[in-house]
N, C-alpha and C positions, 0 to 999 in steps of 0.2 A: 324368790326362786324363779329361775327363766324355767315358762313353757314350750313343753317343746313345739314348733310350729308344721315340723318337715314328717311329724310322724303320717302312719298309711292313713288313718279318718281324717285327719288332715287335708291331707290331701286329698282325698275320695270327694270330700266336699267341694272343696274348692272344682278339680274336674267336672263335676258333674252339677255346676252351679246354671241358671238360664238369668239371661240377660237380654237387653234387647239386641244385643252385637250378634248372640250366637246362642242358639235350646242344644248344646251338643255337639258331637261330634258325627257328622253326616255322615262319612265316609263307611262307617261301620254298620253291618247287616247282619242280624241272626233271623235264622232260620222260624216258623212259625209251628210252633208242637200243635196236636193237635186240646182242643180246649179241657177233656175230661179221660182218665186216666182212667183205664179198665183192664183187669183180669179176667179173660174170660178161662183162663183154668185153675183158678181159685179153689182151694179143698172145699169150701164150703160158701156160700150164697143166703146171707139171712134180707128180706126184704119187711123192713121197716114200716110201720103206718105214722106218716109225720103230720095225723091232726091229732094222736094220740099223748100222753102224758101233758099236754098243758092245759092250767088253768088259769083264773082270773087273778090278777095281783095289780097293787096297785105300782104305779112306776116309781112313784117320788119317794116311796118305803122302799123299794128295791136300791134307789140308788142311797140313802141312807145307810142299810141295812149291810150293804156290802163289804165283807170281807175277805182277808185271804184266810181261809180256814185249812189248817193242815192237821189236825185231829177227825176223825171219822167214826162213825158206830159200824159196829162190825155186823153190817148189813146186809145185804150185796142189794145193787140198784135195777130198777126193773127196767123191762123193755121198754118200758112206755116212756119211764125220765130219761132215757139215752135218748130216746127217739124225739124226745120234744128239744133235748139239750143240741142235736146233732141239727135240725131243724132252726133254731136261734139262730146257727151259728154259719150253715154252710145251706140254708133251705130253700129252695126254688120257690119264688112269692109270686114272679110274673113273666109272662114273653111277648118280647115285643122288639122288631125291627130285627130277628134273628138272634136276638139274644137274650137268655133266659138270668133276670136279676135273681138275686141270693138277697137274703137276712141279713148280709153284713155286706156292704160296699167296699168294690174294688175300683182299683184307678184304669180306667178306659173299658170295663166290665170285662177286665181280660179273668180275674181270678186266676192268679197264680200259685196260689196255699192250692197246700193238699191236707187230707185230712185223717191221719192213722188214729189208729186208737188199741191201745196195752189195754186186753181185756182181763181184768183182775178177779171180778166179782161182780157177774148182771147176770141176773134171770135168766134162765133158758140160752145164755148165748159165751160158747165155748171158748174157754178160757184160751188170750193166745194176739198175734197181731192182726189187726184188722184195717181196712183200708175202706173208707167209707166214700160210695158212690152216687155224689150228688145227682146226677142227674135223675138214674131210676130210687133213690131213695134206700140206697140196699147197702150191706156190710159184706164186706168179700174176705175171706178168711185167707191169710197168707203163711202164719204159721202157729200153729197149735201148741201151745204149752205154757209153763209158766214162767214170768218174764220179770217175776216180781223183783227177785237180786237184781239182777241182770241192768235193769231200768232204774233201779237206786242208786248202782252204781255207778253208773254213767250220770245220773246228775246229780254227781258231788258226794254222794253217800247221803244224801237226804231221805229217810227213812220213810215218808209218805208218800214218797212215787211209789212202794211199795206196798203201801197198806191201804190207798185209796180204793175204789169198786172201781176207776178207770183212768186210764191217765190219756190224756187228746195228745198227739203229736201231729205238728203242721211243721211242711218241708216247702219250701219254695221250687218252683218251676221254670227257673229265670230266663229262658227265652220263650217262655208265655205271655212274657212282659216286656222282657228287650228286643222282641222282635220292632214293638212299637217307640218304646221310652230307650231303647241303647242304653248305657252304664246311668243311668238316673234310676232304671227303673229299681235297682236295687233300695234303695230308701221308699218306692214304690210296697215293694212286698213285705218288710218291716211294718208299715203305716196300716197295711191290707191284716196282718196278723194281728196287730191290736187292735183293732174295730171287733175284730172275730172273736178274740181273746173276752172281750169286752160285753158282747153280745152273750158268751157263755156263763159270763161271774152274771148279770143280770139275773138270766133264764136260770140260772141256778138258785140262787136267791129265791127268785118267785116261786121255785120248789120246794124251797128246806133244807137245800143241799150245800155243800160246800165247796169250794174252788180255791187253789193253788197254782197262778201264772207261775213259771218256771223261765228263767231265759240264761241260769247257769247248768251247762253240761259238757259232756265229750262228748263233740259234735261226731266223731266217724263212730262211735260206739253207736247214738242215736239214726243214725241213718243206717248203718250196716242191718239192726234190726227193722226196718222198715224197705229195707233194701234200695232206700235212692243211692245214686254213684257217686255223690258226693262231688260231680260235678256241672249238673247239667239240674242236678234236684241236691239240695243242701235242707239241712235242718233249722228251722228258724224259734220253734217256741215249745215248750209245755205246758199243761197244765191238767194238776191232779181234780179227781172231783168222786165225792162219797157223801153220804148220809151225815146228818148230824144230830 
């Protein structure tokens, strides 16, 4: 059977290949957002302690040990494993030269993920969407309620977006990255989300906890509850996470 060769990933590839002739397409310029994304009139403001909920595990068990677990006890997760899971995954480790690295590597340390999070079931902190703010360590409350249907259905009708204690949504912020990398950078921010993705199933593991990567959904259903515009911030990944 002939593949097809003219389809759009096809092509997107090919476009956006580096060679020694040519890194891209010069001519094209986007704008530079700025690095961290804040709500200051957020219904609600919970600040996080990110030396909290971790402990000692060993690595080479963690990467053994890991699975994608879509089954959950019916728990709800406390502050302290969100806050160590959030930490893994988007957590400010160091600064230097003006720029503050993260737990998880990005390409040119632009970090263009964003980090929501579908509050289902944690400790002390109001069921609803959240938007989680790396730099000061804090969860900004966007809308309050419950999002469990809501969230299943959008990815696919899979019933553990629903029943998890939390489900991570990361949206891309793609001229946080094409200001620099122009149309490459989008395989950029894919690359950036599964480092993150990766850092979380880990950090989870060394909890007890369990994790479900997600990369089938209705992207404008996904973003409309998180509120990117679906053009400028697009949805790029999920994944569920609960007690086992």
């Amino acid at each position: 059977m002939n593949q097809p060769e003219t389809g759009i990933a096809r092509r997107y590839l090919e476009q956006t290949r580096y060679s020694r002739r040519a890194m891209g397409e010069k001519s094209l310029a986007y704008p530079r957002p700025p690095l961290y994304k804040e709500y200051p009139d957020a219904a609600q403001r919970l600040s996080l302690d990110p030396d909290s909920g971790r402990r000692g595990a060993d690595l080479w068990q963690c990467l053994a040990r890991r699975r994608s677990q879509r089954n959950y006890l019916d728990r709800p997760l406390t502050q302290a494993e969100l806050a160590a899971l959030l930490w893994a995954t988007q957590g400010i480790t160091a600064a230097m030269g003006g720029y503050q690295f993260r737990a998880s590597p990005s390409a040119g340390a632009l970090y263009p993920v964003e980090t929501y999070l579908a509050v289902h079931r944690v400790e002390g902190v109001t069921s609803g969407i959240w938007h989680f703010q790396a730099l000061d360590f804090a969860l900004e409350l966007l809308a309050a309620g419950d999002f469990r249907q809501p969230l299943a259905a959008a990815g696919l009708s899979q019933s553990f977006l629903g029943e998890a204690g939390a489900v991570f949504i990361w949206t891309g912020v793609l001229n946080r990255a094409r200001w620099k990398y122009r149309e490459r950078a989008v395989r950029y921010l894919f690359l950036d989300a599964g480092h993150i993705c990766q850092n979380l199933m880990l950090a989870a593991t060394a909890l007890g906890l369990g994790v479900c990567p997600v990369g089938a959904f209705f992207d404008e259903e996904v973003e409309s509850m998180v509120g990117a515009d679906q053009k400028e911030e697009v949805a790029l990944y999920l994944a569920s996470v609960g007690p086992l």
